[in-house]
N, C-alpha and C positions, 0 to 999 in steps of 0.2 A: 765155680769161677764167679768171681765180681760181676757186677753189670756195668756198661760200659758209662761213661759220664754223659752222654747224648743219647744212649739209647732212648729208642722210639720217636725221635724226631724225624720225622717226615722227611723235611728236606736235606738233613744229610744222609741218613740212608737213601734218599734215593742220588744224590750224586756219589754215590758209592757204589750203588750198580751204573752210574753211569761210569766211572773210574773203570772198574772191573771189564765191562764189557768192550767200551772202545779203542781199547789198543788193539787186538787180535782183528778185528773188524775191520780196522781202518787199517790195517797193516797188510790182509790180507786182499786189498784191493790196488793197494800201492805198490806193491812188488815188483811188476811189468819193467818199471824204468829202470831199478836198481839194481837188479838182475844181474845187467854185465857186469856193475861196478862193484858189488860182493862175489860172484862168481872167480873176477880176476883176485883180487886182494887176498881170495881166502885159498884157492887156486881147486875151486870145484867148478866140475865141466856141468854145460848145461842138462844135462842128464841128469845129474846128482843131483841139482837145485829144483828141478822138477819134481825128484821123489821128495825131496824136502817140504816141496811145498804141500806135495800129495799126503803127506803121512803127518802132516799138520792138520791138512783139514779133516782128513780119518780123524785124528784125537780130537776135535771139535764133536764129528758126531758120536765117538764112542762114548765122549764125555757124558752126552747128554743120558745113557741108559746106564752109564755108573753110577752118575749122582744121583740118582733116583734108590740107586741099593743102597748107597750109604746113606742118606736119607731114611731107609726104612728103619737100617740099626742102628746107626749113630747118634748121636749128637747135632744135630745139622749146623748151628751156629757156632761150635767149633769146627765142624767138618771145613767150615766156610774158611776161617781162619789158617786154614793149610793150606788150601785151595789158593789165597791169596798170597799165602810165602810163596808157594811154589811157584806162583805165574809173576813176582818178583825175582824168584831166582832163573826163572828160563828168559826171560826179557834184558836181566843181565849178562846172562849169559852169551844170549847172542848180539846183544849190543858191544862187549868187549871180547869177540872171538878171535883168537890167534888162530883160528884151524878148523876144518871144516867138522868134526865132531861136536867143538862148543857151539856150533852155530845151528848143526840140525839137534841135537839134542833141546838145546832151549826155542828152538822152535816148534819144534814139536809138543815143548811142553808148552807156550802159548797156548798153540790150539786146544791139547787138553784140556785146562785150566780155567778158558774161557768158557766154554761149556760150562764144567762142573760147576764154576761160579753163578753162570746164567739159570742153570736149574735150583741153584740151591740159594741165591738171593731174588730174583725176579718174582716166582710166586708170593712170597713173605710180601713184600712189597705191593701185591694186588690185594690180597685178602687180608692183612693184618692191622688194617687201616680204616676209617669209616668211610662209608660209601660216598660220600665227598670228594676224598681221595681220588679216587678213581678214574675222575675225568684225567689228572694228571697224569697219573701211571702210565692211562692208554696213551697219550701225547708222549712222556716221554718213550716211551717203548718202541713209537715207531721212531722221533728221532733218533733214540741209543743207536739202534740195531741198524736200521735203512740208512739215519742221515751218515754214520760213521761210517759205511762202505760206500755211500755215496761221494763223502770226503776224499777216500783213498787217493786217486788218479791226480785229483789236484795237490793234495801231501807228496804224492809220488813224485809229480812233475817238479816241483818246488826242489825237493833236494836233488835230484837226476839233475837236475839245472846248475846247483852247484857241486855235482862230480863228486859226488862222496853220500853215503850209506848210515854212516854208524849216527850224527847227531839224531836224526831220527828215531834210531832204535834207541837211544837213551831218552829221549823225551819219550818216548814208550813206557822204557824203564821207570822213569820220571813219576809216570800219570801209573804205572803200575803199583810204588810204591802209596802213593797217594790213598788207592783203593786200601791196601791193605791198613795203613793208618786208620780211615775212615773204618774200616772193618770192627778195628779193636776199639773205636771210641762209641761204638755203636751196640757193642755185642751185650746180644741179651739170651741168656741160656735156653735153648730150645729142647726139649729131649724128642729121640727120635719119635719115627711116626707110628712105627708097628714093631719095638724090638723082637720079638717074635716069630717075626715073619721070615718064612725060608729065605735063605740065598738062592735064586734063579740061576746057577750057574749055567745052566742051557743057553738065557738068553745073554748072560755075558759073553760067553763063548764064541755064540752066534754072532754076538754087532761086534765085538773086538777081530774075529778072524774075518767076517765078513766086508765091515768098513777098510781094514789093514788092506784087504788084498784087491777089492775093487778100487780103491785110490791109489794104488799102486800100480794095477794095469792101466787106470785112465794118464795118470803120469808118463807112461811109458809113450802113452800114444804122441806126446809131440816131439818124439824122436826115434820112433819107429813104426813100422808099418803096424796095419792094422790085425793083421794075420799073424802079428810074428807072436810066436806063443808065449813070449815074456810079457806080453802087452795084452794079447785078446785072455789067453785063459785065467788070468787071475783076476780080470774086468769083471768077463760071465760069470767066472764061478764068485766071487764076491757079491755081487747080484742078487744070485741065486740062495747065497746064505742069508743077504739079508732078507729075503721073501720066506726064506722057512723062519725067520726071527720072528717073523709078525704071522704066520699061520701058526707057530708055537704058543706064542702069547695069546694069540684067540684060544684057541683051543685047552689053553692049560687049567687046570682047577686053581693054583694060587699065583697068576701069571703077573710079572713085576710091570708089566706095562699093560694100561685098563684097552686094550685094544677092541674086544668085545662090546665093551660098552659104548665104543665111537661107532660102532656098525648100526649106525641108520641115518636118517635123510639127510639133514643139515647138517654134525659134522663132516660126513662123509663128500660130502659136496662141498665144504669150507676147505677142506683136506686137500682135494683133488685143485682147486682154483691154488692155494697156498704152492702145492708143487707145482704146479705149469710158472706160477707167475714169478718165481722165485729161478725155474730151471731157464726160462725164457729172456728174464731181464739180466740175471750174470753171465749167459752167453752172448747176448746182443752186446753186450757193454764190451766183453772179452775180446768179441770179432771184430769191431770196428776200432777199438787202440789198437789191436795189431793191425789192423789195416793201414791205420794213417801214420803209424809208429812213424816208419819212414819217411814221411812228410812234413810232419809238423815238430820242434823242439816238443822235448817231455813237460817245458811248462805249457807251453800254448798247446797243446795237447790235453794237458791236464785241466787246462781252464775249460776248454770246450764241452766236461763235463762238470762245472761247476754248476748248470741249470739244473743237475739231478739230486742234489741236494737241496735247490731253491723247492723242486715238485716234491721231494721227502717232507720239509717243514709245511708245506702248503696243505698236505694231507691229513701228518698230522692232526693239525690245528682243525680240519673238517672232522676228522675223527672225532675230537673230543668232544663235540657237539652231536654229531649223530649215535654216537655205538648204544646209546640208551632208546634207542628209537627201534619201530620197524624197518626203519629207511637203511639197519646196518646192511642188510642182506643186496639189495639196491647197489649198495656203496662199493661192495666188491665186484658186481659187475660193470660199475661205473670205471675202477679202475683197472679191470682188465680191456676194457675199450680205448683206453687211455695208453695204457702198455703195447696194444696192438697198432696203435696210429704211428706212437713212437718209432717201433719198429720198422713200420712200413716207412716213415721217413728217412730213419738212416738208410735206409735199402733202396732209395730214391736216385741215386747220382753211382755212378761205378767210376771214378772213385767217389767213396763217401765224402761230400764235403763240408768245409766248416761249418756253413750255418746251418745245413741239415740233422749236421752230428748234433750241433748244440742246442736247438729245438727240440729232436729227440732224444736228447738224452734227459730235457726238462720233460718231457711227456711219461717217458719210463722211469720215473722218481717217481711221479704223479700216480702211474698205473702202479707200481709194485708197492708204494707208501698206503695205500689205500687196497690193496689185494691182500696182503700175506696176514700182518696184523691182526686184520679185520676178520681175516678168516679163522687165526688162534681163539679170537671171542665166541664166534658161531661155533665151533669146536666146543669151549670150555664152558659157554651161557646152558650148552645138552646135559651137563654132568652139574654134581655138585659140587661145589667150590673148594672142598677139600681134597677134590680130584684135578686140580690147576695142575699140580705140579708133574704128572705122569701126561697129562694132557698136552702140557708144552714140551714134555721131552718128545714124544713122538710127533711132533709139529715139528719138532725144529731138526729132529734125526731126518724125516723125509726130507725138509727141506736141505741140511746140508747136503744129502745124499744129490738131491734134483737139481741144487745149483755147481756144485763142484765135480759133477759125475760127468755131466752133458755136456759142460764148455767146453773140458777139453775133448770130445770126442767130436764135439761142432765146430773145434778149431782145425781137427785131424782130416775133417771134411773141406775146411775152407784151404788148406791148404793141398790138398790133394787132389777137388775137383775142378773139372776146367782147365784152360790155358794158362792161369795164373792166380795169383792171389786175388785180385778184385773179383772175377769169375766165382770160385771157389766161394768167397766172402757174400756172395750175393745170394746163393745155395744156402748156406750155413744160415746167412739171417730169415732165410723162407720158411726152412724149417723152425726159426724160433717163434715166425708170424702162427705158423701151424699149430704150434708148444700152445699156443699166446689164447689162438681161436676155440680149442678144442679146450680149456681150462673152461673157458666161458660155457661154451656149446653142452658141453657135459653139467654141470654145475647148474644150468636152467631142468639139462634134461630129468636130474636127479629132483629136482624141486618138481616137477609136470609129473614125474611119474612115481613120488610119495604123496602127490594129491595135495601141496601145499599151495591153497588158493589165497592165503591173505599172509602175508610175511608176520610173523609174531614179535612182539615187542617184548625183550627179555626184561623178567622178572627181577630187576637188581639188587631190589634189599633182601627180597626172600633165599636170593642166589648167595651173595653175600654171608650171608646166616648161617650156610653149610643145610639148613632143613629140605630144601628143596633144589631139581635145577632149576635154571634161568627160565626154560621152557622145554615142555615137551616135543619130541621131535619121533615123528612118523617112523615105522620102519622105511626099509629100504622096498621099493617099489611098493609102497603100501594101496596105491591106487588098483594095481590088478591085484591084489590078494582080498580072497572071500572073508570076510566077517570084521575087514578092519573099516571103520572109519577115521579118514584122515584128519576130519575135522574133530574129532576126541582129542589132538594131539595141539594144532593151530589151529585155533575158531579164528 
């Protein structure tokens, strides 16, 4: 195939993963308000729209261990170019749905699509670039990602304000086709990474039945008990499969995701703070709209979290100055302090009110813009650069997992414990304070006890290079084990 007439320019590949990524993002945090007014139109009970939504964000995370197989055999830069018809055809689809089939089909295919897009344009865009680069990518990455669900609530409110659903989903549609333009003025032939390499069907197996069925029970839960086995056994057992995905993947001889290789100090404790802060800040944010749903219009509601996109770009922008330093490691403890204040503030007033939501919710931009990202790097700086791309699929599968598994099981709690929803709601956000603390707590503890006394400054160019990682990283508990020195690893 031709090369594309812009390829390798910088700045439009990278608004092309910006195109790519932000609809699904930003979509999948707006929904709350619109709910009733697609629910009625399209005449899906809220049941349905909940598995909808449930089985969307499953195709986000299954995306993310697909695109990595076709990656191995494919093409990727055509792979990419499917990837982008397709999340144009499901964006239209449910933008012009007559009936609830057009509507969860192309939603569903979103979530797929964005994934598959994220693993298979994001890497290219960190490492295909001169280390120059770089500072950028990390700025925009936490924008893309964080500032577009940060966005949601206030896109949400906006249209819920004007009693109707679909212009949105076409400006969706819109900024979908967009990507895909950008895709093909860009496209420069990639061949795959290892045609060779087995198909893993164990672990597709595993994250496609396992994701399916856990986002299916957690769906279930906000309209039915916790016990009822349409709801709990497909939650657990979902769980359950994806915990054998990732004992499979250690253990395998040719295992499609480098999971082995993240088992020690600093990924391992990147990892662990990426899911708390991630599970913690889409539940806080989840519990308190539904809290004040009733209180406040969907726009002034949605404004009230306009602060958490002001704390996304704030973070950012620190990022891109720090992640080349010692002080990255600093920086995710910084923002889960930050995440946990936030929290404690909306958890301040029963009912939560305005100006506490809207404080906290600039606090938790702040704390997760500066936690999750930052923590992908510590992950990715352990390995070598040519291992980004397996690195962020399991980053971003836990994370889908920890943020869309937990809200709705913290909302099943806000609604069920106590005398009422503010009761309930005050419970639900303790345990996100818990999520918030124990991210932190663990994440020092794994640093104290691989013996890491000076925080190491990742090695960028050499990293960069594919020759080496960013920096050596400790095993796990390398402080009580005989014969290691910790300082071999971080002097």
């Amino acid at each position: 195939m031709r090369q594309g007439p812009l390829a390798g320019r910088y700045p439009v590949v990278a608004a092309m993963v910006v195109f790519a990524l932000v609809p699904y993002l930003a979509l999948s945090s707006a929904l709350g308000p619109l709910t009733p007014h697609i629910a009625k139109e399209l005449g899906l009970s809220l049941a349905a729209m909940n598995v909808t939504t449930g089985m969307a964000n499953a195709g986000y995370a299954v995306g993310t261990v697909v695109a990595v197989q076709f990656a191995q055999r494919l093409p990727q830069r055509r792979m990419l170019l499917v990837y982008a018809t397709l999340l144009v055809i499901g964006s239209v689809l449910t933008a012009a749905a007559v009936d609830p089939s057009m509507f969860i089909v192309g939603h569903v295919l979103q979530g797929l699509c964005t994934s598959l897009l994220l693993i298979a344009a994001v890497p290219p865009l960190i490492i295909d670039y001169p280390t120059s680069r770089l500072r950028e990518t990390a700025v925009i990455l936490n924008v893309c990602i964080f500032g577009a669900v940060a966005l949601g609530p206030v896109v949400g409110g906006i249209q819920a304000n004007a009693h109707g659903w679909r212009p949105l989903f076409w400006i969706i549609a819109g900024i979908a086709v967009a990507a895909l333009v950008l895709s093909v003025l860009t496209f420069r032939d990639t061949p795959p990474v290892n045609p060779e390499a087995p198909i893993d069907f164990i672990a597709l197996g595993l994250a496609t039945l396992g994701c399916v069925s856990a986002f299916f029970g957690a769906s279930r839960l906000l309209t039915h008990r916790f016990l009822d086995p349409t709801a709990c056994a497909p939650l657990l057992g979902g769980l359950l499969l994806i915990i054998i995905l990732f004992v499979h993947e250690y253990t395998a001889k040719n295992p499609l995701l480098c999971v082995r290789s993240l088992v020690s100090t600093l990924p391992v404790a990147g990892i662990v703070a990426a899911i708390c802060a991630a599970a913690a800040s889409v539940s806080a944010i989840s519990l308190t709209l539904t809290s004040l749903s009733t209180r406040y219009s969907p726009l002034h509601l949605g404004l009230l979290y306009l602060p958490e996109f002001g704390g996304a770009v704030i973070t950012a922008a620190a990022f891109g100055v720090i992640f080349r330093t010692h002080l990255l490691h600093a920086y995710v403890l910084v923002g889960m302090g930050f995440l946990t204040v936030g929290i404690v503030l909306m958890n301040a007033a029963e009912p939560p009110t305005a100006v506490l939501t809207a404080v906290g919710s600039g606090l938790v931009g702040i704390g997760v813009g500066a936690s999750v990202v930052p923590a992908l790097f510590i992950a990715g700086f352990s390995l070598r650069s040519n291992n980004v791309q397996r690195v962020f699929a399991i980053i971003e599968l836990v994370r889908a997992v920890a943020a869309f598994l937990i809200a709705p099981v913290l909302l099943y709690i806000a609604s069920t414990v106590g005398s009422n929803i503010d009761d309930g709601t005050r419970t639900a956000l303790w345990i996100c304070f818990g999520i918030s603390v124990a991210g932190a707590v663990i994440g020092v503890g794994l640093y104290i006890a691989g013996g890491v006394r000076h925080a190491p400054t990742p090695a960028v160019e050499e990293w960069m290079s594919g020759a080496q990682p960013g920096w050596n990283s400790p095993p796990l508990f390398a402080r009580f084990k005989e014969g290691i020195n910790p300082d071999d690893y971080c002097p």
